[in-house]
MDAnalysis code that builds the backbone (N, CA, C; Angstrom):
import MDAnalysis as mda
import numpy as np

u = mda.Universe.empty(231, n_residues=77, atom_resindex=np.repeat(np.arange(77), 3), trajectory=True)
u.add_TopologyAttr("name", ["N", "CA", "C"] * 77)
u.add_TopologyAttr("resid", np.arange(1, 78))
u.add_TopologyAttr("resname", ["UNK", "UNK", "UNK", "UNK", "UNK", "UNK", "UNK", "UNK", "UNK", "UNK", "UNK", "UNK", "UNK", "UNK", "UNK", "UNK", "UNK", "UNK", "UNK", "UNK", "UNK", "UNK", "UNK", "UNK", "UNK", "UNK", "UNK", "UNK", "UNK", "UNK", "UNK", "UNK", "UNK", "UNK", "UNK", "UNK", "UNK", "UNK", "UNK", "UNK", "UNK", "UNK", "UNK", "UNK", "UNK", "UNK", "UNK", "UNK", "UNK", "UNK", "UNK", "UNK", "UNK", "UNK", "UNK", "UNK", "UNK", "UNK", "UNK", "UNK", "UNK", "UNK", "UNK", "UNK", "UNK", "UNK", "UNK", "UNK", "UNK", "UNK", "UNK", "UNK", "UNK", "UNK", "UNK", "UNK", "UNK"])
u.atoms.positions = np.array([
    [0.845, -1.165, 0.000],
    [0.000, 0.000, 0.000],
    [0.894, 1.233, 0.000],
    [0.580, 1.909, -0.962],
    [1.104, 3.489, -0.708],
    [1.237, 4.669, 0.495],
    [1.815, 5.735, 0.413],
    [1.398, 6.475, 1.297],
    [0.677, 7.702, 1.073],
    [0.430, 7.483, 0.212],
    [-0.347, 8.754, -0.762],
    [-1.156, 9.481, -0.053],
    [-1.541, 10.567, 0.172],
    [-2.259, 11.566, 1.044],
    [-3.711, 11.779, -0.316],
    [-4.585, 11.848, 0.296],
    [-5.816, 12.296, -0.241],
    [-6.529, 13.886, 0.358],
    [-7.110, 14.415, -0.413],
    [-7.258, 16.039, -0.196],
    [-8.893, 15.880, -0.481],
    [-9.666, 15.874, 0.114],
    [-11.356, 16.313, 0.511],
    [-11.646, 17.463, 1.486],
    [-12.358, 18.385, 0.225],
    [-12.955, 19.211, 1.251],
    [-13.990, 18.481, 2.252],
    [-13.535, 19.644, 3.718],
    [-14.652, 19.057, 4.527],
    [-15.888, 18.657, 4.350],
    [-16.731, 19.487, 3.514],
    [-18.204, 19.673, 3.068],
    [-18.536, 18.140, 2.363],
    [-17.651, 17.527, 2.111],
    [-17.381, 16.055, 0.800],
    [-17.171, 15.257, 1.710],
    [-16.332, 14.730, 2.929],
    [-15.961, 14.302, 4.075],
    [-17.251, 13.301, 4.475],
    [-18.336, 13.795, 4.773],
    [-19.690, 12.813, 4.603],
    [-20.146, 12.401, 3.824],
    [-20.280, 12.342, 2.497],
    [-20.286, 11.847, 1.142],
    [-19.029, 10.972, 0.971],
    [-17.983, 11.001, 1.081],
    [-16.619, 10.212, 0.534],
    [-16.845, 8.806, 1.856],
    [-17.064, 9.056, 3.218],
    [-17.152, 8.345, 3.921],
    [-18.762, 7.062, 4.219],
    [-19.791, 7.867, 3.541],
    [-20.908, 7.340, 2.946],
    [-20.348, 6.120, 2.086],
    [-19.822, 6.644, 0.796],
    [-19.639, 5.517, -0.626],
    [-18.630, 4.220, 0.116],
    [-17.228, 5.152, 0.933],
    [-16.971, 3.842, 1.631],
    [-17.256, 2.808, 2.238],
    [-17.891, 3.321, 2.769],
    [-18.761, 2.249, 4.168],
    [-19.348, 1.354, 3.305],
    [-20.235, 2.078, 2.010],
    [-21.100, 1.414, 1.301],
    [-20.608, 0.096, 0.578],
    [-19.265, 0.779, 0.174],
    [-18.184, -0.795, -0.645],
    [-18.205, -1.383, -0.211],
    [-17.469, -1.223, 1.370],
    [-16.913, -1.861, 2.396],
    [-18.544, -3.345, 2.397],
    [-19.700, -2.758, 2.699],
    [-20.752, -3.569, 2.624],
    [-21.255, -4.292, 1.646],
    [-21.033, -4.076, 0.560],
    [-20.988, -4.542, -0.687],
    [-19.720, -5.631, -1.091],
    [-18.867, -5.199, -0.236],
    [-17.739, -7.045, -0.383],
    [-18.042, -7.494, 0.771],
    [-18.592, -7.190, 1.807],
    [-19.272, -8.520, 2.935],
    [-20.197, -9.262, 2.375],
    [-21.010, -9.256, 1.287],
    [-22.350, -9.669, 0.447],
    [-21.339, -10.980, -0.352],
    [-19.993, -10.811, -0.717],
    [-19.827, -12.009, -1.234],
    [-17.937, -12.206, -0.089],
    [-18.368, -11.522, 0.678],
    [-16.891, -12.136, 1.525],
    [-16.470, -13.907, 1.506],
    [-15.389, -14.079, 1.580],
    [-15.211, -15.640, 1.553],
    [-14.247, -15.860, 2.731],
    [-14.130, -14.916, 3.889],
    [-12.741, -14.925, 4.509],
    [-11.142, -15.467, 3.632],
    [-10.572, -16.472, 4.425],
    [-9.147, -16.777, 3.683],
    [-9.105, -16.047, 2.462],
    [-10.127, -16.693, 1.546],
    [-9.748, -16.724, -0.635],
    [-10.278, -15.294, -0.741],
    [-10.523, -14.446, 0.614],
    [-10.714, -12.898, 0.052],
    [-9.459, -12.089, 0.276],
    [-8.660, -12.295, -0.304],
    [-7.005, -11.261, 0.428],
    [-7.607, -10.292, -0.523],
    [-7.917, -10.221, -1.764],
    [-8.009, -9.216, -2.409],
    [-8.705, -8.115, -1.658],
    [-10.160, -8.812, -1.268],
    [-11.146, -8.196, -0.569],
    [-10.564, -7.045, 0.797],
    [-9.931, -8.328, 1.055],
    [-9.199, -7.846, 2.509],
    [-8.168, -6.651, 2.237],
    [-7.064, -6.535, 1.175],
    [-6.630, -5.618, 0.521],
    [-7.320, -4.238, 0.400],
    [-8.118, -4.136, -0.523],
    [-9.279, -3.379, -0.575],
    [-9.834, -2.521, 1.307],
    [-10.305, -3.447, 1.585],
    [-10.813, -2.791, 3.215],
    [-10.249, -2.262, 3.607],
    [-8.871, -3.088, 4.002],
    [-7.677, -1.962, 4.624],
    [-7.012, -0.476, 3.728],
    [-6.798, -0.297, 2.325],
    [-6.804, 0.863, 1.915],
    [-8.276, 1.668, 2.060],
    [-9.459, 1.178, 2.166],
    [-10.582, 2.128, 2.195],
    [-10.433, 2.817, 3.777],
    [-10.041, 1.547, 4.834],
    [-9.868, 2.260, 6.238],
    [-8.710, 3.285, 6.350],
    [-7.695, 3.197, 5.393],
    [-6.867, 3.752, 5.796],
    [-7.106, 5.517, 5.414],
    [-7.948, 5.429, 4.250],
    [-8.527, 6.324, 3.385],
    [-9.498, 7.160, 4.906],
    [-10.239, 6.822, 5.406],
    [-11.203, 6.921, 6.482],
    [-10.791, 7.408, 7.391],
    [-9.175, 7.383, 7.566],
    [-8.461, 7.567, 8.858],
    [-7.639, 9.065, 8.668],
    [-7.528, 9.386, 7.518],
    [-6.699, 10.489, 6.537],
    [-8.199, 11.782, 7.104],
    [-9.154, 11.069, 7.277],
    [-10.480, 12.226, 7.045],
    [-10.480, 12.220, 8.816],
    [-10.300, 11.348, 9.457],
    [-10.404, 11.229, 10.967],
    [-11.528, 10.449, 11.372],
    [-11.978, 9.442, 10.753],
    [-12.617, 8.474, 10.959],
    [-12.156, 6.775, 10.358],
    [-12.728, 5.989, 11.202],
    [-12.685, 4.616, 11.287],
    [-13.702, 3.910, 11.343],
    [-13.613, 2.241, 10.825],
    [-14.590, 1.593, 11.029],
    [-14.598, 0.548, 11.174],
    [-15.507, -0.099, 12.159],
    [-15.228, -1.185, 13.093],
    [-15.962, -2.142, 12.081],
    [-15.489, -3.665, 11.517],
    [-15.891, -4.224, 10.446],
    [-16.536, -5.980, 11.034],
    [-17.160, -6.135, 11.195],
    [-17.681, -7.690, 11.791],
    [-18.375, -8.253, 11.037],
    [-17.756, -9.657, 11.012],
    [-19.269, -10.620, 9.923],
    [-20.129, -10.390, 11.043],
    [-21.558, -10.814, 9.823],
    [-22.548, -11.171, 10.627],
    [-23.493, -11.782, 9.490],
    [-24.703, -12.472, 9.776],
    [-25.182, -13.645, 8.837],
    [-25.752, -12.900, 7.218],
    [-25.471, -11.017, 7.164],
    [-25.617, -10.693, 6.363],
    [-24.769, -10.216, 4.994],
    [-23.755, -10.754, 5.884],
    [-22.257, -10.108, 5.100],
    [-21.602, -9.185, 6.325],
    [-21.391, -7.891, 6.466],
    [-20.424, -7.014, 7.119],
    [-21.449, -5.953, 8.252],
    [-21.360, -5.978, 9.077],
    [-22.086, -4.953, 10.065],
    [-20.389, -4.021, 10.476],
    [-21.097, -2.136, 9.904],
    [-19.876, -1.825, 9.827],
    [-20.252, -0.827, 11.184],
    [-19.510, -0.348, 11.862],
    [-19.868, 0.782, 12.815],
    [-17.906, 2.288, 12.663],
    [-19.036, 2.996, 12.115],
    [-17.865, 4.590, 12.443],
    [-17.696, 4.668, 13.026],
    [-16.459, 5.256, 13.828],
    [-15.968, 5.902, 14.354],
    [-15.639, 7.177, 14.415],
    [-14.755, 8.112, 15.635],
    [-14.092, 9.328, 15.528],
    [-12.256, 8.082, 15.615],
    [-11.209, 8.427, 14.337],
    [-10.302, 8.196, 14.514],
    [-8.877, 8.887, 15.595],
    [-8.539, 7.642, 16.283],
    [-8.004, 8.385, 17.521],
    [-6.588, 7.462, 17.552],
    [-5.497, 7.812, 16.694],
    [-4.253, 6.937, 16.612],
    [-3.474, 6.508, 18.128],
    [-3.074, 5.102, 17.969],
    [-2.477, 4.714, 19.202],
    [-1.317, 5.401, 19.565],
    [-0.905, 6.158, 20.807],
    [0.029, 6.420, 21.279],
    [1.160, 5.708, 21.819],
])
């Protein structure tokens, strides 16, 4: 993964973090755990993307695919 910095105005910040979440839920619909690295690939650049804006998201199966919950991002000290 890169380290590439991304630039969103604030006003976009709820919209950019909307479509994420939304992907993010849209590969729990065909998640496969193990045979998903790609998948898994993917998640972790969208979180990391999420974390650049100051938010995070907490990612759990559940019998529907992905139950995602936001956060406020708060880096470990």
């Amino acid at each position: 993964m890169s380290t590439k910095q991304i630039t969103v105005p604030s006003e976009y910040a709820e919209s950019v973090l909307g479509m994420i979440e939304q992907r993010i839920r849209e590969i729990g619909k065909t998640y496969q755990g193990p045979k998903s690295n790609q998948d898994d690939l993917e998640i972790t650049a969208f979180r990391a993307m999420a974390r650049q804006l100051g938010y995070d998201f907490e990612v759990m199966s559940n019998a529907d695919g992905f139950a995602i919950t936001r956060h406020v991002y708060k880096p470990v000290e």
